[in-house]
N, C-alpha and C positions, 0 to 999 in steps of 0.2 A: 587092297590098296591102303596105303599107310596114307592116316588124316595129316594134315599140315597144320601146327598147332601155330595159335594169332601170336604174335610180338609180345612182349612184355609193355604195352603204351602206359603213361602214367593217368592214372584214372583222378577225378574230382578227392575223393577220400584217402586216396595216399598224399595229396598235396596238402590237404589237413593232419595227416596225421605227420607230418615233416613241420608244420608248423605249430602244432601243438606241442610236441618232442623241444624243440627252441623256446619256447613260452615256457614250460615245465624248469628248463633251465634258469627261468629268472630274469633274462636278461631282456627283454621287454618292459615288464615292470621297471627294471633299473632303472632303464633309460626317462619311462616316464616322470619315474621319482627325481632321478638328476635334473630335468627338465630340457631334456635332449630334445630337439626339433626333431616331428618326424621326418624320412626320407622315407621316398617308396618305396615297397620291398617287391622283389619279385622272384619266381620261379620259373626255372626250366623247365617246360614239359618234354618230354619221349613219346614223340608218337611216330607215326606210319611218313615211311621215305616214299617216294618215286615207286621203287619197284611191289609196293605194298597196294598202291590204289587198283593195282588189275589181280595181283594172287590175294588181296585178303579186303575186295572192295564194299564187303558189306559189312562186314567187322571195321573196317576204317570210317564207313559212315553212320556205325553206331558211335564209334570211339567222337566220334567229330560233335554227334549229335548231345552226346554228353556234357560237352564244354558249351554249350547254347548261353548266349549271355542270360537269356530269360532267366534260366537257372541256375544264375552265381550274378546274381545284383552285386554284390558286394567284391568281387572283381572285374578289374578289366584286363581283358581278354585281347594277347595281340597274335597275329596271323602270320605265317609266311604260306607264299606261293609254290604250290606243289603239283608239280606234273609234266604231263609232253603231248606227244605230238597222238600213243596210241592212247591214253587215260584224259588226256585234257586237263589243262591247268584248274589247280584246285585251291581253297583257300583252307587250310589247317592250323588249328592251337598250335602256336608255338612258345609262349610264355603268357605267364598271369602275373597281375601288378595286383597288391593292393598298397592303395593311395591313400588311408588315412587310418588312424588308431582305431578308430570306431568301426572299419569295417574289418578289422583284424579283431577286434572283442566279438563283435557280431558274429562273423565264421569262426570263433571256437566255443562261442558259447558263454563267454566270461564274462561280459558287459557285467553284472552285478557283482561278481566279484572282483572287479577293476573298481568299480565307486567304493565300494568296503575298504580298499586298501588304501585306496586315495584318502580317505576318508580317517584311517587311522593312522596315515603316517602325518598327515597336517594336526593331527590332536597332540602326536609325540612331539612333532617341531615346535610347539609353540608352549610345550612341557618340559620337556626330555630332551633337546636336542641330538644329545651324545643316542638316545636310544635310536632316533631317527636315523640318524648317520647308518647304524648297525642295520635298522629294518629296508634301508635304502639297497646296501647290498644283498640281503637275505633275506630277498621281499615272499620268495615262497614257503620259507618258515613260515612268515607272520600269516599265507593265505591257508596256511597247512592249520593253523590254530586260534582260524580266524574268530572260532564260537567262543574260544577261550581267552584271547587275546587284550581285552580289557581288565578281565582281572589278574593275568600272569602280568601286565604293568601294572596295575594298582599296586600289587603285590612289592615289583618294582621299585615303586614309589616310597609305599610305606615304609622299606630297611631304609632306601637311603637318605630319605630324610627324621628314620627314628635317631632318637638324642638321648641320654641318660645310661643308665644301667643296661649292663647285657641281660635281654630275656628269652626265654625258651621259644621256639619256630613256631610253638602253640600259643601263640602272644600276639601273633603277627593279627593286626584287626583289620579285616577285610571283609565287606559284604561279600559272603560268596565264596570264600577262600577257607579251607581247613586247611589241616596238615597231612590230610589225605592230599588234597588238589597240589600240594606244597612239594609233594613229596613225587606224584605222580609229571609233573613238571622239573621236578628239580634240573635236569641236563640244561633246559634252555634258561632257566632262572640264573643257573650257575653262571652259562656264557653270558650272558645279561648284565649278571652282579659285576663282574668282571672288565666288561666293557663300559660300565657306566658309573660304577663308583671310585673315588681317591681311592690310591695305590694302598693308603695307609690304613684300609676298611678293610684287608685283603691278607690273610695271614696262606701267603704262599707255600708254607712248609706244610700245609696241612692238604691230602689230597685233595681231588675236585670234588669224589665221592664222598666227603666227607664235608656235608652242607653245613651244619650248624657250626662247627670250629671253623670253618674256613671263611664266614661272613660272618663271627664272632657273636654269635648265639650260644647260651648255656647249651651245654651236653647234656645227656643221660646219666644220672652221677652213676657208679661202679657201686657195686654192694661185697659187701664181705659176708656170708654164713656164718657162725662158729656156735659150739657148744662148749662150757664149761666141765671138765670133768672131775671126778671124783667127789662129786656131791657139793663142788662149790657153785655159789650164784652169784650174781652181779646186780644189785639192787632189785633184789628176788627173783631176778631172772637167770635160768639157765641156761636159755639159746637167744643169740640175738642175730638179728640183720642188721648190721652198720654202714651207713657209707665209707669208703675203699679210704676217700680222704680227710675221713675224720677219726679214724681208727690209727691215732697218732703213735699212739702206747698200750702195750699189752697190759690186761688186766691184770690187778694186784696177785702177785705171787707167781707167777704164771711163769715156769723155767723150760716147758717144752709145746711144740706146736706140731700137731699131725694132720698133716694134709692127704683126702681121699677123695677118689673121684666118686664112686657112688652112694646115691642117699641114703637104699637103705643100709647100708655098714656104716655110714655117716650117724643115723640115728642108733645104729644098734653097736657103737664103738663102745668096746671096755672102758672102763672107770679108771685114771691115771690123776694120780694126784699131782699138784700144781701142771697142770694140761687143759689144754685148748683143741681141740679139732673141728677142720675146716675143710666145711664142703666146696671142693676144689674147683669142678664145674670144666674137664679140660682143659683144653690150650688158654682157659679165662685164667686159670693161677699166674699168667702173665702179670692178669693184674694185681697181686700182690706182692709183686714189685712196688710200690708205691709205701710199703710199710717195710721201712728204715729199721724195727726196731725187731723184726726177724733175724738181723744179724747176730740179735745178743742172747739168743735161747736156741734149745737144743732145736731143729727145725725133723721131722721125717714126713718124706711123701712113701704115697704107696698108691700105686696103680695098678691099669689092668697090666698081663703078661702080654701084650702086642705091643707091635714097632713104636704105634702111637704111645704108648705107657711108656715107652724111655724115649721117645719124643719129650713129651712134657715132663720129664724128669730132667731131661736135658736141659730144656727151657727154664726153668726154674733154679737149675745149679748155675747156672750162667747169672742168673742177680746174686745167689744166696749158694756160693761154692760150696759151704759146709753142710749143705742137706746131704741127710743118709735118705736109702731106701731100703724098705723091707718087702718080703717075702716075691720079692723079683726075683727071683732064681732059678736055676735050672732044677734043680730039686721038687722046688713048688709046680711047675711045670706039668715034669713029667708024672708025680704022682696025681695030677689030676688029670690025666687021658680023657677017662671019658666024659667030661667035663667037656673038654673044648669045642668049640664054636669058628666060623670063617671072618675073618676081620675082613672087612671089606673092602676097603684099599689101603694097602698096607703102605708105609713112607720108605726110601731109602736112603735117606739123606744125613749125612754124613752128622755122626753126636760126639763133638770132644769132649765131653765132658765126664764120659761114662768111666767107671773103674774095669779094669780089665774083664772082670767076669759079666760084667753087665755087657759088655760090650762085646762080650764075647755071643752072650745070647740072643743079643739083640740082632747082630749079624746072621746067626742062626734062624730067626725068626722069618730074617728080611730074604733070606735065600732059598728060604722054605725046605730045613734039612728037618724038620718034623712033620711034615705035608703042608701041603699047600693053604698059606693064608692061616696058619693056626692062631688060636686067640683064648686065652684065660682071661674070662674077666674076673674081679674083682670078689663080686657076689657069689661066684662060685668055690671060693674056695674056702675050705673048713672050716669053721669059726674055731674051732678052740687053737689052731697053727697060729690065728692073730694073738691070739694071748700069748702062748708062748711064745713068739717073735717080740712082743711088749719087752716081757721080764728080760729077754736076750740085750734090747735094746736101753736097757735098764742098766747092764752091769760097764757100759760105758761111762755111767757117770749121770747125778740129777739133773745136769745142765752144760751150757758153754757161757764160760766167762767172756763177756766186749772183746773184743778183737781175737779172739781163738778163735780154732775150731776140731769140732772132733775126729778124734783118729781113727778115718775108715771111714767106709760107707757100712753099716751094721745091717745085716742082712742079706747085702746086697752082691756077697758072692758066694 
């Protein structure tokens, strides 16, 4: 005999978790915060009809026994009349009110975390106002970060009302506050900053991601690498670390500049008189862009033999058209077979910059007509091929005059 399974009735703990669901929303809080009068709220319950008091009458006077006011103080409970003539009229749950804020904190449990908020959104009003406004809508952020939430305003406080000189995010004086805490917060700091400082505090061209420029904090300055070659020094120094924007002008005499990605051929690069090379560091050669005075000296990159390597050759001719590149070739390549390695995501995105041959191999690279994902780096390849690609790059000429540039890319097909 197939059992007759009870109705779906709504049970004490679904009606809370329907109204926790709505709290989580927020919109409880708002109300509070706006200073909205309560109204009573109420719920429909789903229980047992007529024909349920005779096919399911002990499950319907469990279901009933459930909703006992004894056991929900904190609602009230209203009834309709259910039954007939063979079951007898019965009295059944048919909606529950509750009647006041306090017993809706009390059934979900939150009474202490309703006085915290109340408690911090009166400290913002009578500080912050504009912050209050914000925490009035997005009262569950503030209860999401409740432990932390007086020093992310401190924090607050201290940019908008610092004055003077822009200083580093590690400036910011806050009991309690690093630039760990600074950084680990930054989303809601950001929408914060945003919301509560003059428009004129707020350098909108700078992403969101990018905290310190965009609430006008000193940056990380940029470094440049370089090594002196040929046995010259620079007040006894051979290799220096310069900042990106104070490396105005090339050092005395200095008519070529060779840009490498890896350190060690960076450290173990040939001796070139009046030269420079510069450990490149990737897609960072971006940053030197910012040295104007690359336009007026012979400039060569050299990279690994993958996508990436005339990625950022690409990247680079785009500030400084006149860069050559050496031993990016197909030549170089293929005599280093067993050399190669899998580049692990290789790019395919479109390089005008390239001269036919480069661009020829870079396609080649990108299409995988040498197997899949191939990759020469750098370090692999010959030392003594650099030297003679040197002297090759040599019979071009010692330099580029101001506004020239050299004819070809040398090496580079």
């Amino acid at each position: 005999m197939t059992a007759i399974s009870t109705p779906d009735w709504t049970t004490p703990s679904a009606v809370v978790a329907r109204l926790r669901k709505r709290w989580e929303s927020g919109a409880y809080l708002t109300q509070l915060a706006e200073g909205t009068d309560w109204e009573p709220l109420d719920v429909a319950l789903r229980g047992p009809k007529t024909a349920d008091i005779t096919r399911h009458y002990e499950a319907a006077r469990a279901w009933t026994a459930s909703w006992s006011p004894d056991s929900h103080q904190r609602l009230r409970i209203e009834y309709r009349r259910l039954g007939g003539r063979l079951a007898g009229v019965n009295d059944v749950p048919d909606r529950v009110w509750i009647d006041r804020r306090e017993d809706l904190w009390s059934l979900l449990g939150v009474t202490s975390t309703v006085s915290r908020f109340t408690y911090l959104l009166a400290t913002a009003q009578d500080t912050m106002p504009l912050l209050a406004a914000w925490m009035t809508v997005h009262p569950m952020k503030v209860v999401r970060l409740e432990a932390d939430w007086p020093r992310i305003t401190a924090t607050l406080r201290w940019i908008a009302d610092h004055e003077g000189p822009a200083v580093y995010v590690r400036q910011v004086d806050v009991p309690g506050v690093d630039t760990k805490f600074i950084e680990h917060h930054r989303p809601v700091l950001t929408t914060l900053l945003e919301h509560c400082l003059p428009p004129d505090r707020i350098d909108t061209e700078t992403p969101r991601t990018d905290f310190a420029a965009r609430f006008g904090f000193l940056r990380k300055p940029s470094y440049v690498r370089f090594r002196l070659l040929g046995g010259a020094t620079l007040e006894g120094f051979s290799e220096l670390t310069v900042r990106t924007h104070e490396f105005t002008s090339p050092p005395p005499g200095i008519t070529t500049v060779y840009v490498v990605e890896n350190e060690t051929t960076y450290l173990a690069f040939p001796d070139r008189p009046h030269s420079i090379v510069i450990h490149g560091g990737g897609y960072a050669v971006t940053l030197l862009s910012a040295l104007s005075w690359l336009h007026d000296v012979r400039l060569v990159y050299w990279g690994d033999l993958d996508t990436h390597g005339f990625a950022i050759l690409d990247r680079l001719r785009q500030e400084f058209p006149h860069t050559q590149s050496i031993l990016m070739t197909r030549d170089v390549l293929l005599s280093h077979r067993d050399q190669w390695v899998k580049e692990a995501s290789p790019t395919h995105q479109r390089l005008g910059t390239l001269t036919s041959d480069e661009s020829d191999l870079y396609e080649s690279l990108a299409e995988g007509t040498f197997g899949h994902n191939v990759r020469l780096e750098q370090e692999r390849i010959r030392f003594h091929l650099i030297e003679e690609a040197l002297e090759d790059a040599l019979t071009d000429g010692p330099g580029v005059q101001p506004g020239s540039s050299p004819s070809g890319s040398t090496g580079g097909s």
